[in-house]
N, C-alpha and C positions, 0 to 999 in steps of 0.2 A: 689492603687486600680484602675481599667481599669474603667471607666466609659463608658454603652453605650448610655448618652445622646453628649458626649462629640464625641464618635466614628461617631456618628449620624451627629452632626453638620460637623464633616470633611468629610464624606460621601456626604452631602447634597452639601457641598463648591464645592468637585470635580465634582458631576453632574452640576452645572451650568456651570462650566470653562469648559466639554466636550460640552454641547447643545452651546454654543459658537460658540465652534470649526465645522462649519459643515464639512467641508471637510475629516476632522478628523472621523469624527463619519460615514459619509460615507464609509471610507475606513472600519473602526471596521464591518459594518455590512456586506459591499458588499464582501471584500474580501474573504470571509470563503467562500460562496458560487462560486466566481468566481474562486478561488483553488482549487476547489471539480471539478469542472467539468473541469478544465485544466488539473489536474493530472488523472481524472478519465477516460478521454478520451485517453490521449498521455500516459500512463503507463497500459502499457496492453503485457501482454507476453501470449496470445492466437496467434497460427500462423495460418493462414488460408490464402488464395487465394494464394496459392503458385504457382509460375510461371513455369511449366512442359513444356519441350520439351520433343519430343520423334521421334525416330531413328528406325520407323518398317522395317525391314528386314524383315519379314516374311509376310506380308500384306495381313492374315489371317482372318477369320470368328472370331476362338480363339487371336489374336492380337487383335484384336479391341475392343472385347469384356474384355480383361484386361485392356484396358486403358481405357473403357468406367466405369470399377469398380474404377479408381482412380480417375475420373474427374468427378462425377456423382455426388461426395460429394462438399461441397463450402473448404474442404485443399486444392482443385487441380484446377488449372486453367490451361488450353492447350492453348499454346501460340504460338507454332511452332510446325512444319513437317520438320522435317533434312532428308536430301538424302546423303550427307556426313561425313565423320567420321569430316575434319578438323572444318566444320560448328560447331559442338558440343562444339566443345573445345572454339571456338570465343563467341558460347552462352553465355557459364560461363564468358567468360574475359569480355565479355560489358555488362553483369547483366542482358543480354535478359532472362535469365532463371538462375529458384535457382537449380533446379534438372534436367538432362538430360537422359530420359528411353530408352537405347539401348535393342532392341527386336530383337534376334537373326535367321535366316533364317530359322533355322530348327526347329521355337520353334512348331507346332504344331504338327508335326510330330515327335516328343519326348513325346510329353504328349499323343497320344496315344497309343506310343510303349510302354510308361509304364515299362523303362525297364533300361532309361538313364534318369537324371536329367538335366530340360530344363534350362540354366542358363540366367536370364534377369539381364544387367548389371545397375544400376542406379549411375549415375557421381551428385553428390552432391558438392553444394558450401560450403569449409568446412572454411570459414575465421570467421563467426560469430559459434563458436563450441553449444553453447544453439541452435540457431535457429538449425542447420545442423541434430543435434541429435535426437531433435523433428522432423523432416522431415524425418529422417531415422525410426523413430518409425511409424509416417504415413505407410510409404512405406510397412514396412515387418508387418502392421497388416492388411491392403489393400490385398497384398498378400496373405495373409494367408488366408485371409474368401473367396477371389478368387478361391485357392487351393481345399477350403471345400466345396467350390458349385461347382465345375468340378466334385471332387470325388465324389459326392453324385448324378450329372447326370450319371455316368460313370456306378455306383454301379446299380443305377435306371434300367440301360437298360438291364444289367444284371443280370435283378432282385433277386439280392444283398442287403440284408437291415443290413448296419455296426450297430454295436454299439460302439461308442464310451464311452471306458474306465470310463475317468473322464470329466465331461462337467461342464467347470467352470464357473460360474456367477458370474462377481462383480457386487455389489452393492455400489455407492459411495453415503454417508450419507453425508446430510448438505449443500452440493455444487453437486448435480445429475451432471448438465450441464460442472463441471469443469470450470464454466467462472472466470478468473481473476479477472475480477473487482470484484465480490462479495468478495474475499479475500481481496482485498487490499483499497474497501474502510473504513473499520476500522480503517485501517492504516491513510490513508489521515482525520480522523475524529481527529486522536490520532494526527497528526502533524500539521494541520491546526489550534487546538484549543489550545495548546503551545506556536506556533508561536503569535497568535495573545494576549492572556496573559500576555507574557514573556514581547515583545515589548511593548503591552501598559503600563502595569507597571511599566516599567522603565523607558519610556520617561515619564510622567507623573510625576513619584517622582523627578528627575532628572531636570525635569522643573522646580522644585520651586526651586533649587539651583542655575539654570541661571539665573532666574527671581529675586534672592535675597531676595523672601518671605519667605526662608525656617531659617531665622535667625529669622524673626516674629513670625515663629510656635514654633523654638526652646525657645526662650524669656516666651512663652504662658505656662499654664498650663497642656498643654496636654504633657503626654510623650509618647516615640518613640515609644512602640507598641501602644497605640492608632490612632497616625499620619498613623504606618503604615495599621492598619486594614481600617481606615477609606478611606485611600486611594483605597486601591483596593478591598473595597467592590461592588463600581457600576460597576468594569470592571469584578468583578465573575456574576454580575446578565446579563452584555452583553455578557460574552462568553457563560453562558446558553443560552438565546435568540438562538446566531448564532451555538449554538449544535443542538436546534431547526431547524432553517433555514435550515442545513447540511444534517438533517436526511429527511425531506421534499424532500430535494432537490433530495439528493440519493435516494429517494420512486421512485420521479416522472420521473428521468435520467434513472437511473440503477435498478429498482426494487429490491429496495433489501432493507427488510423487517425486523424489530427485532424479534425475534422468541421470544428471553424469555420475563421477567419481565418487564416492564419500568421503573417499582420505581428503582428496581436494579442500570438500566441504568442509572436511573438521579443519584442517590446516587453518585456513581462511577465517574459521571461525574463531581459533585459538591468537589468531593477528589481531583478529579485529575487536576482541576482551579485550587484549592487553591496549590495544590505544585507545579504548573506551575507556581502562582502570588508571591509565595514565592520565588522561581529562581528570578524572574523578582526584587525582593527586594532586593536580596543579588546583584545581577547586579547592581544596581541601589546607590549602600553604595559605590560602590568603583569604578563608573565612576564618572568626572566634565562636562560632555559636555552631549546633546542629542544626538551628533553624535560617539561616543563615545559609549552612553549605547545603541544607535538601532543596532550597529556592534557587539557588546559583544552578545545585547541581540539575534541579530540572527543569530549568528553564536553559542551558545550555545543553541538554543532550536530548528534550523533547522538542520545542519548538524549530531547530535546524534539521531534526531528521525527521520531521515531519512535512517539512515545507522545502527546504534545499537538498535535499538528497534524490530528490525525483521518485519517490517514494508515489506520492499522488501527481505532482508537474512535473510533468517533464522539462531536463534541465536545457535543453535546447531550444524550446518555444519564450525563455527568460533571458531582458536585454543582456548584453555584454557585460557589464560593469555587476550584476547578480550573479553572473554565471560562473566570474571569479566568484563570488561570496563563498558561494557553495564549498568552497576546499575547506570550510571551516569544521565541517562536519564529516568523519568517517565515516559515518553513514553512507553516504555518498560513494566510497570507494566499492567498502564490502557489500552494498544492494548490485554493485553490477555486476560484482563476482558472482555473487546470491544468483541472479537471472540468470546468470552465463551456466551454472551449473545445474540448477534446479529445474531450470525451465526447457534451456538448449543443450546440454547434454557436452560441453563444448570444456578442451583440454587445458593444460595450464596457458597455451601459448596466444588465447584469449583473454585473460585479464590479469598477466603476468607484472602488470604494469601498476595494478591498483596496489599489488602485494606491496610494493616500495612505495607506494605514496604511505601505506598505511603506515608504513616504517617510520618514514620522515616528520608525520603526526606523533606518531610514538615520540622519537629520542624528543623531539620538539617541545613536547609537554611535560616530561622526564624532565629532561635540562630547565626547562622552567623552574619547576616544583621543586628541583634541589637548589637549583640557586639561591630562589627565595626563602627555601626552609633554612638554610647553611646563612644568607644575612641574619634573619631571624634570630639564631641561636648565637651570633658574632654581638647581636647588640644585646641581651639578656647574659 
């Protein structure tokens, strides 16, 4: 039978050995917040101040008035005036500029002939293909709303009143602004609180077998799920705290606000410790060193929830046979909770279903680590 006065006492044991340790408990609580704002500043796939040159030929009323539609917004930054074709080409090869706008001699006198299409060439740096494609989407929708205010002064003086066909309005829900970070601090919520889990977990259990006190616990009346509960109960109650800290931190950094529940949130969050701390036990059965279980343990709970959790890739654009992979990481489960709640505002009956996968991670990694610790102690 589990006892929880017995789970209590080894709870109580390892809070004293962490208040010990300051250094230690520094890191547990500073790091979660100095990862948020390292990853939340430097991982940003918004492009903006783009470095534009431009090549007028035509040195127009109508010229300047296009390049004053691209620059007027903070995508476009005007960095240079070319008078020559070769200067262009030197722009792009010493990264003086990402995009180069050749503006043709005869463009304004095509756009009132109305009769030829005025063609403006833009030379794009196409070595990063993400950034490039997004700057070409800048370009021809700049263009385009340029195009619709000429025709409509054009229409004007002709008193001409078009109607346009189909007049489309998106509306983007959840994310208006499309900023990045709102997306992907989830992510960093969902990998920062694994990392810190997994690793403390394991060094921790792992200590007492450096230390040689873990033949004293095995001698004692306690058995190995009790050892283990009681160990990583005080680092569930610190990785709530720095989910705390995290979520402050992204209020006051990044503005960005949980829309739904909070009970939800904490729930969710209190699931997805324990099958973070559960990794961190099955690590922990089958290293002998701390150096050892901090490598296992971070190289299993950074690089999957970094990369298969859909944290930055999304899990759907990756072949079939990865997209199984993916289950290997909780990560994965609790980021979509994470978005469901944080972002859309959205009740249990949306990601009711992650709550039991994270289950099945759980007992999954539990049942490991006890099995393996329990041969362990059958052959000593």
């Amino acid at each position: 039978m589990i006892s929880p006065a017995r789970i209590k006492a080894v709870a109580k044991k390892e809070v004293k050995q962490i208040s010990r340790d300051t250094r230690f408990l520094i890191i547990l609580f500073s790091l979660p917040v100095f990862l948020l704002v390292l990853f939340g500043y430097a991982v940003n796939f918004d492009v903006k101040h783009i470095k534009l040159a431009v090549q007028d030929l035509d040195k127009s009323k109508e010229s300047r008035e296009f390049i004053q539609s691209l620059t007027i917004s903070e995508y476009f930054d005007l960095v240079e005036y070319i008078n020559e074709e070769a200067k262009a080409t030197s722009a792009l090869d010493e990264k003086r500029a990402q995009v180069v706008m050749v503006i043709p001699s005869d463009l304004s006198e095509k756009m009132y002939r109305a009769k030829e299409e005025a063609k403006v060439q833009f030379l794009i740096d196409g070595v990063d293909g993400n950034t490039s494609t997004i700057i070409k989407n800048y370009v021809e929708a700049s263009t385009l709303k340029y195009n619709s205010e000429f025709q409509k002064e054009m229409f004007a003086k002709l008193g001409i009143n078009p109607v346009i066909p189909i007049d489309l309005q998106p509306i983007f829900w959840f994310n208006p602004e499309l900023e990045t970070t709102v997306f992907l601090i989830p992510g960093l919520i969902a990998m920062i609180l694994i990392i810190t889990s997994v690793v403390s977990v394991a060094l921790s259990l792992v200590r007492e077998k450096e230390r040689g006190t873990i033949e004293q616990i095995n001698v004692s009346s306690l058995n190995t799920l009790e050892v283990m509960l009681g160990k990583v109960l005080p680092y569930i109650i610190i990785a709530l705290i720095d989910a705390v800290f995290i979520l402050i931190a992204g209020y006051i950094l990044f503005d960005v606000v949980v829309k739904g529940s909070y009970l939800l949130m904490f729930l969710s969050t209190l699931i997805f410790i324990i099958a973070s701390t559960s990794l961190g036990i099955f690590i922990s059965t089958v290293s002998d060193s701390q150096q050892v279980a901090f490598t296992a343990a971070t190289f299993a709970s950074m690089l999957p929830s970094l990369i298969l959790s859909g944290f930055i890739f999304p899990i759907e654009s990756m072949p079939e046979i990865i997209q199984w992979l993916t289950n290997i990481t909780p990560a994965k489960f609790y980021l979509k909770t994470l978005r469901a709640i944080m972002l859309r505002g959205v009740g249990l009956e949306a990601f009711w279903l992650q709550w039991i996968y994270l289950g099945i991670f759980t007992m999954l990694f539990l049942g490991l680590g006890n099995l393996i610790s329990k041969r362990r102690e059958a052959k000593s």
